[in-house]
N, C-alpha and C positions, 0 to 999 in steps of 0.2 A: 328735731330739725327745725322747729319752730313755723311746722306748717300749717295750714286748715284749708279744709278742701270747700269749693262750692257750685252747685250747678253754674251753666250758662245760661247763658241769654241772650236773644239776639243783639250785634252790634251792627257797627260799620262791614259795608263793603270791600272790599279789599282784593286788585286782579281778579275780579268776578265772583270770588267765594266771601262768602256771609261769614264774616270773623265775630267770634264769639264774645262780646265785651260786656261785664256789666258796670263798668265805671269809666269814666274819660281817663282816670289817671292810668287805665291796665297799660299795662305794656308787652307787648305782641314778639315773638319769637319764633323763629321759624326752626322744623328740629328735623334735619337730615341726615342722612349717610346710607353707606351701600347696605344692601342687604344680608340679614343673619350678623348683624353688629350687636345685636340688643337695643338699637334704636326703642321702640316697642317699648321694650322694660322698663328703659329710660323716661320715656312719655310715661306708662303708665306707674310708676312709683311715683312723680312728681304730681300727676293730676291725681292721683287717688282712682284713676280709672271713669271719675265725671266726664265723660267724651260726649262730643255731638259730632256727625260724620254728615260730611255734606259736599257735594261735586263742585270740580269748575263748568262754567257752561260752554257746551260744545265740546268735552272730554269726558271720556267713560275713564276716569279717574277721579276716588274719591280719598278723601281726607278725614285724618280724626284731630279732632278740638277737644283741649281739656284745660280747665282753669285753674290755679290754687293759688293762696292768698299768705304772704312772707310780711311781715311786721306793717299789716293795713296798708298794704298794696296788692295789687292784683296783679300776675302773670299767666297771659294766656300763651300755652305753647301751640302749636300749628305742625303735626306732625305728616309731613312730606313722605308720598311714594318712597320706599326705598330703589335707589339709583345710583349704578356705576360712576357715572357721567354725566353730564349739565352740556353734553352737544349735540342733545332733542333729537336723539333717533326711536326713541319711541313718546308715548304720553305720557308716561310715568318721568321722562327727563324733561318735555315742555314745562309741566306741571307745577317741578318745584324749579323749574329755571324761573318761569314766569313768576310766581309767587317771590322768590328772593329779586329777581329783579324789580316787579311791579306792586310788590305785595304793601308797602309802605310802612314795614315793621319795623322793630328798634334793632333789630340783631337776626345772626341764626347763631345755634347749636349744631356743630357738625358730629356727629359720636362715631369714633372711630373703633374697632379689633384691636384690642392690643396686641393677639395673639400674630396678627399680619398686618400690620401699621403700615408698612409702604404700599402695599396695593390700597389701603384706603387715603393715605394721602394723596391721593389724585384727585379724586375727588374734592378734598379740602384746599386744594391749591386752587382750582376752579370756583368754588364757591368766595374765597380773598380777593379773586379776580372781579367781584361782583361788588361785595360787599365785605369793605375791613372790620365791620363792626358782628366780630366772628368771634365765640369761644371754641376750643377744642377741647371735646371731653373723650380720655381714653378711657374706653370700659373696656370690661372682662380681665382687668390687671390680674386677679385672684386664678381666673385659668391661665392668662400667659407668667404667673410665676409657677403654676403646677406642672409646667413643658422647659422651667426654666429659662424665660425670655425678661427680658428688664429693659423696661422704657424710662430713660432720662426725661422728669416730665420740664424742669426745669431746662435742658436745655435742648427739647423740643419747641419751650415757650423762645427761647431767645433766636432761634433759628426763623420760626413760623411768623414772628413780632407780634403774636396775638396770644389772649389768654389760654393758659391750658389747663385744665383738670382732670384727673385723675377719677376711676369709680370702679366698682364691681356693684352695678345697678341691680345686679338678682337679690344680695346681701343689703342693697339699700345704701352702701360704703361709698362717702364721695361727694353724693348727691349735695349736702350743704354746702362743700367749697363750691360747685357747681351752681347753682344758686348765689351765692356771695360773687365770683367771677363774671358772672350776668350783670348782679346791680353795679359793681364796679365800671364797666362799660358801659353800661347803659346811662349812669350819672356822670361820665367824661366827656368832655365837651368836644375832647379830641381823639379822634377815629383810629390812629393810630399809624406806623407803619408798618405792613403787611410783607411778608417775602414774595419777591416777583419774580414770576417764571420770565426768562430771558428766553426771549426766540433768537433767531436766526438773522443776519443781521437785513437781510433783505426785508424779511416781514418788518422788523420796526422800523424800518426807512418805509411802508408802506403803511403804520399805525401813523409816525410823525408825518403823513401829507395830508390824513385824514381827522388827524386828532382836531385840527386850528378849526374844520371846517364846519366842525359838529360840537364844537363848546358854545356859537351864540344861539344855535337851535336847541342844543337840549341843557345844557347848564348844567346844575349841580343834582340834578334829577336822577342820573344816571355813570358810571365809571365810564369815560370815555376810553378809555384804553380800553377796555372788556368789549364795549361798543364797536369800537372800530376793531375788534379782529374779529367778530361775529358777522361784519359786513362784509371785509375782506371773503369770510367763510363761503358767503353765496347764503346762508340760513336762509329761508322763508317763511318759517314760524315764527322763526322773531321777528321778520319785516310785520307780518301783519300782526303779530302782540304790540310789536313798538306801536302801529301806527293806532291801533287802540289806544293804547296808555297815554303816547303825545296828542292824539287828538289830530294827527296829520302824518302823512308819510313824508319821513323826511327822505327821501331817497328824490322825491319831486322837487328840491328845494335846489336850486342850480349849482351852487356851490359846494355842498353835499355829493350832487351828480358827478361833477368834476371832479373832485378832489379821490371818491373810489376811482371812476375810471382812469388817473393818474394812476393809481396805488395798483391797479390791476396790469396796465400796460408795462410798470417798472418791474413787477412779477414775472411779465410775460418774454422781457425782455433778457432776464436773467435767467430764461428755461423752467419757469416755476408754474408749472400747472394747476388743476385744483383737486387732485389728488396729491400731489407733494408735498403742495400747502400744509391738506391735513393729514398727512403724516410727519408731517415736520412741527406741528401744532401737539399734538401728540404726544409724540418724540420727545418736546422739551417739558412738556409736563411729567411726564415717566421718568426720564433726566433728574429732575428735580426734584422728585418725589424719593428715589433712590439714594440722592447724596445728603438729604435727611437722612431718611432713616438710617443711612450707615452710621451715622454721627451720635443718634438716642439709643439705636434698639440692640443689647448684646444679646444674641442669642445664641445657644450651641449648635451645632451643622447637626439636622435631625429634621426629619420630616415628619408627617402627622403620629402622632402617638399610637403602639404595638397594639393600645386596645381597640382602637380604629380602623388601625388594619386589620385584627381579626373577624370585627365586625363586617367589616367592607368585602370581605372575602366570603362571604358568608349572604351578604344581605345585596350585592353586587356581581355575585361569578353571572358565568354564562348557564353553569350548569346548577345554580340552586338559586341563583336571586326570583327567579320567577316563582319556583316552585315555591319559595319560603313565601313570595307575597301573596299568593294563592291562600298558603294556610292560615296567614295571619289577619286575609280579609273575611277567609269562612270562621273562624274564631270571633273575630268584631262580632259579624252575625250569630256565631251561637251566643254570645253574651246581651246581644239586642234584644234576641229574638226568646232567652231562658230569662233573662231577667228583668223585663217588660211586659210578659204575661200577668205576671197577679198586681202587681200595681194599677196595670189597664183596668182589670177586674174591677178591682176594688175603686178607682177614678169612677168608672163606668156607673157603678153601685150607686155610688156618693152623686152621681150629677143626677142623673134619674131620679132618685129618691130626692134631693133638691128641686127637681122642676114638679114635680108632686107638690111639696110643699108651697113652693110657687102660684102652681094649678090654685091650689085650695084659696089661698090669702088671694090671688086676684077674683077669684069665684066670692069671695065674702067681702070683696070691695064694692062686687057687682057687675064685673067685667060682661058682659055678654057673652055667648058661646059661640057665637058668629066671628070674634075674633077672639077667644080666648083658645081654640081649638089650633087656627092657621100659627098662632104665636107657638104658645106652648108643644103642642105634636108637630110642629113641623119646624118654625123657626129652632125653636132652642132644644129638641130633639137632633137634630141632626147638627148642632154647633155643638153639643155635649159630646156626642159620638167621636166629632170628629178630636175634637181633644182628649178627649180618653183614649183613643184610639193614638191621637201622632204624639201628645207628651212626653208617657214614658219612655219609645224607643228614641225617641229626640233625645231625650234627656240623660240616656245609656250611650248612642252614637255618636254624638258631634264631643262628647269627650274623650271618649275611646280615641275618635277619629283630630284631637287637638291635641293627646296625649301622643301620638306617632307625631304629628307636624312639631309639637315641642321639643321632641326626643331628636331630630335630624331625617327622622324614616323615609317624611313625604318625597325631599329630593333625590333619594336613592328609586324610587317605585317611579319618576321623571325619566333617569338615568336605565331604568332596565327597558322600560315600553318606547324611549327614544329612538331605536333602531322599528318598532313595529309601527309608528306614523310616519318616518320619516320615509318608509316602502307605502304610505299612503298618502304621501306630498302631500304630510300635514304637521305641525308642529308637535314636538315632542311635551312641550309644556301641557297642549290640550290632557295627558295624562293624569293631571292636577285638577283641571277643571270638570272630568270625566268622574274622579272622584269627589270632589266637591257636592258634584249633583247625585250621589249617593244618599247624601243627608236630603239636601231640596235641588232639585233642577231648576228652581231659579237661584237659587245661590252659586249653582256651577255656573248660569248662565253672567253672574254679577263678574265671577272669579275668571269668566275669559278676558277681562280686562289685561293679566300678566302675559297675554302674547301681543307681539309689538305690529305683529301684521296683521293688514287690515281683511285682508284675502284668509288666515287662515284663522283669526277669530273668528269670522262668520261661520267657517267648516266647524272651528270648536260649538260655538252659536247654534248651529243647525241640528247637529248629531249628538246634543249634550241630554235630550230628553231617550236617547236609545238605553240608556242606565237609569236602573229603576230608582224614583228616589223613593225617602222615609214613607211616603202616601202610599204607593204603591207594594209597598211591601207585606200590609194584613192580606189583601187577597191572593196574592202570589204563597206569602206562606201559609194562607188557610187552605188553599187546594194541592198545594204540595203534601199538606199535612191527609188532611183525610182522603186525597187520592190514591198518593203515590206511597205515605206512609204507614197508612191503618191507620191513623185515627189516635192514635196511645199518644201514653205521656208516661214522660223517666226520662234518663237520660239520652239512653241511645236513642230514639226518636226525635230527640230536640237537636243532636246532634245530626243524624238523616237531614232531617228538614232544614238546620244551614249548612249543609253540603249540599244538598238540593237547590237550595239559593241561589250559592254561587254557582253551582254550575247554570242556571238560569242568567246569570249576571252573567258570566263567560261568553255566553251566546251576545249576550248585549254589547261586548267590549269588540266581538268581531264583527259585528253589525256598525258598530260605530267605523271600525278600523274600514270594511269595506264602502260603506257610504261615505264616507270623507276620501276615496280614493277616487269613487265616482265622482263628486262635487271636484273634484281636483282635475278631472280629467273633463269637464263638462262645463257647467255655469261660474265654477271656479279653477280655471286653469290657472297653473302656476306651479314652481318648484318649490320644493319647501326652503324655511329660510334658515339660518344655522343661527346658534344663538349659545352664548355663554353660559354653562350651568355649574354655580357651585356646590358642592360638597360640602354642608358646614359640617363640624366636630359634634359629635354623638354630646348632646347634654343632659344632664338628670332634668328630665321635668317637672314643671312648678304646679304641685297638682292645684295649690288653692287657685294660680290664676289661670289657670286651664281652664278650672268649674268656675269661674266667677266669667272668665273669656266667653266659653261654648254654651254657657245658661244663658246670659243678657243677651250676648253678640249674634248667637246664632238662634238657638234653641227660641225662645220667647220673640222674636226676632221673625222667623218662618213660622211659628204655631200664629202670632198674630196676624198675618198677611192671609192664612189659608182660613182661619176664624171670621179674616172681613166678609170671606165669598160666601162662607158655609150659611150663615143665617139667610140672606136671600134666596140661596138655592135651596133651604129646607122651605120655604114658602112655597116656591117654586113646584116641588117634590109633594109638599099636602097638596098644591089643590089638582094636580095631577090626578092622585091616588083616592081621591075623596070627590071632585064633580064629573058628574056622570054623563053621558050622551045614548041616550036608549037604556040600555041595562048594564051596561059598561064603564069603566070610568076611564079617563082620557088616557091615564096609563097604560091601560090594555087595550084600549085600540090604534097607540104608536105603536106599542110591542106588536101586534099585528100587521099594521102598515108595513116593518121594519122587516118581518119573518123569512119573507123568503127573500131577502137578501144576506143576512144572516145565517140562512142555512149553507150559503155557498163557504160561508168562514168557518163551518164546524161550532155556531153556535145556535141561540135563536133571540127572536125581536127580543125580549125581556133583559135578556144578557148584553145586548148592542142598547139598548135604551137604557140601559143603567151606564154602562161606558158614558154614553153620552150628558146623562146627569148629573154623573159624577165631573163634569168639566170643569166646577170652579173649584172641587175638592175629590182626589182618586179615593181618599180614606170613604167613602158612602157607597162607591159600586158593588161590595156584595150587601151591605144592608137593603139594596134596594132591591138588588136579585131577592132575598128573601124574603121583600115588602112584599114585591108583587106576586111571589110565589103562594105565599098565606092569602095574599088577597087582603092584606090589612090596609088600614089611612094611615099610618104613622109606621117609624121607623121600630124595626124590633128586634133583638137578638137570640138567638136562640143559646141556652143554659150547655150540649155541649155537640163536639166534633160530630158523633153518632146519630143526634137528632139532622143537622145540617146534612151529614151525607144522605141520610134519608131520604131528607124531602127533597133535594138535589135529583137523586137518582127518581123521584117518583117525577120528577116536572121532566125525563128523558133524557139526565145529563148520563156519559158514560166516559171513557177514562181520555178516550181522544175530545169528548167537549171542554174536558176540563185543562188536554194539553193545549187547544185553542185559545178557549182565555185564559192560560198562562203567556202564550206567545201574543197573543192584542194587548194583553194589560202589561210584557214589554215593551211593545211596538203600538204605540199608537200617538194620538194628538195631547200635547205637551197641557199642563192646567192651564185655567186663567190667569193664574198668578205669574206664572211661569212665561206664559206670553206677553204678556202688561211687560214684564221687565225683557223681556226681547223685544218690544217697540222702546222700551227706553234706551237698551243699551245700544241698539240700533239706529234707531231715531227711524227709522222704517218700516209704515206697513207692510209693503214688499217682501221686507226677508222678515216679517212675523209671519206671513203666508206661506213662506217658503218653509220655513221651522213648522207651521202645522203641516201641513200638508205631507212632506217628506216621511216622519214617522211613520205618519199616516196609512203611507199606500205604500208602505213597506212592511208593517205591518201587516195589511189588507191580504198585499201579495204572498207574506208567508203562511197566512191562516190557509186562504185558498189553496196554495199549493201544500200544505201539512193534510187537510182534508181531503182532497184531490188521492194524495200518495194512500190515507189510510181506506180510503173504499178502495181503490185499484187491488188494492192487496187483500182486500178482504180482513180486515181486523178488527171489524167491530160490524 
């Protein structure tokens, strides 16, 4: 292809987001389309996957940047939210409206479905609307010739008046004329003529009274035609984007003033509401998107392919899509939870046996013990743990868990819990975000970005820490294990233990389900909102950029954020466990302070004072139970299940202490990390308070009354 890949670097500004440039000559590309097109693919086979991901300011909406380099030129592509529509009903549509309006690039890439090209040319009609300096590239040609579909690219191109290309971006097919079709445009001095959606003749009798009066304020800056139907529309995201970008509202500019309100009274006059408007705005895009494709796309009268359906029927009834998702989330976990044991192990081994080595060389540099102790036993003791500890199953889960989202799975697991938020006036999509925070709770909390209300992402926002993520999952299945399972190891025990999980996790999904109906019914009243979901086509997944995806993007991604917190809380954690007050060290007289509150949770101070340390990092609370149980300064593991139950039952744990903190270390205050990015996603300490707290004393309330129910009854 005559490519070569290169990191970025910062450039120019550009609609608020930091564009990646490292040479004046790059040339900037905006790369959109609806979702489940292979957009994605498309980005990332061009850049090589060199991405830098960065927000617009004042949107929970971020972006990925990737550069590559065609005969010593530089193209940076800008890949845009995937988006139905460009008429900002959610942030994912301001986003890339803003950007292709304001963003001051050479071009966009629209990449369309070949397999369903007329519902995506609406979108591409809309973005012509903005800017003519458009290619059209149609991917997935290789699966719409395997459903027997065939797209005239050529006279697509004469139809559209803009370039078009052809790709199947999995196989890498395309990509060159796609590139070639770029520079072609981008070196034409002339923009072209684009196909223009015709309204109605009222609305353009209300474009031409506005058109005269907004050419000497905004010039060539902007499509006045795109312009003035966006003001006809009433938008108010674009009033204040424009008035950003012009540097002035023009809406204050007298002539301007006048020329809408003409344009709105001739609407008014002809019975034209602002509901009619935009469905008649609408209307002729759909119109016109329709009498394309009749024109390019032959296909045969056939709906989604037999093998879709028998999947769908399978992975969607009423009477098996739950249960199947049941079994394939307890499987995730046996394969996390079997195949992340001896790796941990052996990580464990290897970091240990490095800070040793460490020890020693700083001891013969001459380090002093005064801080070669706080360093060593405590900083990078507990920053070792914690990554032995969260690597491997990171490293097992978020592919497992990118391997379902490549395959089509995740929208269908959308599609079945759809009906159980929508009875908790909360959004269906929060089902996504719910799993998301499986791997990290703050990744779920990043992932409530894809619901468009602002009412029930805080619900998703609030309730996403009720699902245990990767941190919480050693102590959940270390006490499921030597509680409730004996201790063994083989198969069937490994198998117990994640069906014991997910029934763990179960509790956590209706915990979420019924606190999000509370919050719905309380500090967040509201109906839920309905929202479009597609179905994409079952596809073979890409395992290498699954693992290249879930290792960088995710995986290394959450281990480095939890590794920032872990080394100052092992400081933290020595000098707790190590300076002493009378004969005691400060750890065992909070765990005492703490005791008899504690006791009303069916725990005790040691157990609640490890909850509590473990804040910037959950992967530490039983290391720390066991710290302070040995009475040791540093963190220590014990060799196996049998030694731990021991000393467990000898500090007075019994099978209801340990179904206690099972139920706190589902229910309780969300990490640091995890909070840090609910003030960001937020921009509120308000509802970061509301996110602790709520777990919190939900939590609190089920220990209490789980403790309350086992004395009443005598059970222990």
């Amino acid at each position: 292809m005559g490519l070569t890949r290169g990191s970025t670097g910062l450039g120019a500004v550009d609609a608020g987001l930091m564009i990646q440039r490292l040479a004046e000559s790059d040339r900037v590309f905006a790369l959109a389309g609806n979702p489940n097109v292979g957009k994605s693919t498309v980005f990332n086979a061009l850049t090589g996957m060199n991405q830098h991901t960065g927000n617009w300011p004042g949107k929970t909406v971020a972006t990925a940047q990737g550069r590559c380099v065609r005969q010593g030129r530089g193209i940076v592509f800008v890949d845009l939210p995937g988006t139905y529509s460009l008429l900002a009903h959610s942030a994912e549509e301001e986003a890339a409206r803003d950007f292709l309006c304001f963003g001051d690039g050479d071009g966009a890439v629209v990449v369309c479905d070949a397999t369903c090209l007329e519902r995506n040319l609406n979108l591409v009609l809309q973005v012509l609307e903005i800017t003519p300096r458009t290619v059209v590239c149609v991917n997935l040609l290789d699966e719409a010739a395997r459903k027997g579909i065939r797209v005239d690219l050529e006279e697509l191109e004469r139809c559209l008046g803009v370039p078009v290309a052809g790709a199947s971006a999995r196989s890498g097919r395309g990509l060159e004329g796609l590139l070639c079709r770029l520079e072609q445009m981008a070196a034409s001095p002339a923009p072209g003529r684009p196909l223009r959606v015709v309204y109605p003749q009222v609305i353009e009798d209300g474009v031409s009274l506005l058109v005269p009066a907004l050419r000497p304020v905004v010039g060539n800056r902007l499509n006045l035609r795109w312009l003035a139907l966006r003001l006809l529309e009433g938008d108010e995201s674009l009033s204040r984007a424009l008035s950003t970008y012009l540097g002035e509202d023009i809406l204050q500019r007298p002539a301007v003033a006048e020329a809408l309100a003409a344009a709105k009274d001739l609407l008014a006059q002809r019975g034209w509401g602002q509901r009619e408007l935009e469905e008649a705005m609408v209307g002729a895009i759909v119109a016109t998107a329709e009498s394309v494709a009749s024109r390019v796309v032959c296909a045969p009268e056939q709906g989604p392919s037999e093998a879709d359906w028998r999947l769908d029927r399978v992975f969607t009834s009423r009477r098996t899509g739950i249960p199947v998702m049941l079994l394939l989330l307890a499987l995730v976990f046996w394969l996390t939870i079997t195949g992340a044991n001896y790796p941990s192990q052996l990580l464990s081994a290897g970091l240990f046996a490095l800070g040793d080595r460490l020890a020693q060389g700083l001891t013969a540099l001459g380090c002093p013990g005064w801080l070669l102790s706080p360093l060593m036993d405590g900083a990078y003791r507990v920053l070792a743990w914690v990554v032995a500890v969260m690597l491997p199953p990171m490293a097992i889960f978020f592919p497992l868990f990118t391997l379902l989202e490549d395959f089509g799975y995740l929208p269908r697991v959308a599609f079945n819990l759809d009906r159980c938020f929508k009875c908790a006036r909360a959004c269906g999509k929060q089902s996504l975000t719910m799993m998301m925070g499986f791997g990290c709770n703050a990744a779920g909390v990043v992932g409530c970005r894809i619901i468009d209300s602002p009412r029930e992402r805080l619900i998703a926002i609030i309730t996403n820490s009720f699902v245990p993520c990767n941190g919480r999952f050693p102590t959940l299945i270390l006490i499921i294990t030597v509680f409730f399972i004996g201790g063994e190891e083989g198969l069937w025990p490994s198998v117990l233990s994640a069906l014991g999980l997910t029934g763990v996790i179960l509790l956590g999904v209706g915990a979420t389900l019924l606190v999000s109906r509370i919050l719905s019914a309380t500090i967040l009243r509201g109906m839920p909102s309905a929202f479009a979901l597609e179905l994409p086509p079952y596809r073979r997944p890409q395992i290498g950029q699954v693992l290249v995806r879930s290792v960088l993007d995710r995986t290394l991604f959450v281990l480095g954020r939890a590794a920032a917190v872990a080394a100052p809380a092992g400081l933290l954690i020595w000098v707790m466990a190590n300076v002493t007050l009378g004969e005691t060290t400060l750890l065992r007289h909070c765990a005492a302070l703490l005791d008899p509150f504690a006791r009303l949770l069916g725990m005790d101070g040691v157990i609640l004072l490890a909850f509590i340390l473990g804040f910037p990092a959950n992967e530490i609370v039983m290391p720390i139970i066991i710290m302070a149980y040995l009475s040791a300064g540093s963190l220590m593991e014990l060799e196996s299940t049998a030694q731990i139950h021991a000393l467990l039952v000898q500090n007075g744990w019994t099978w209801a202490t340990a179904g206690s903190v099972i139920l706190f270390s589902l229910m309780h205050w969300p990490c640091s990390t995890t909070c840090l990015t609910i003030r960001k996603e937020t921009g509120s300490w308000k509802w970061t308070a509301v996110s602790f707290l709520v777990p919190t004393l939900a939590g609190m309330a089920l220990c209490f009354l789980f403790t309350a129910a086992v004395h009443l009854l005598g059970l222990v």
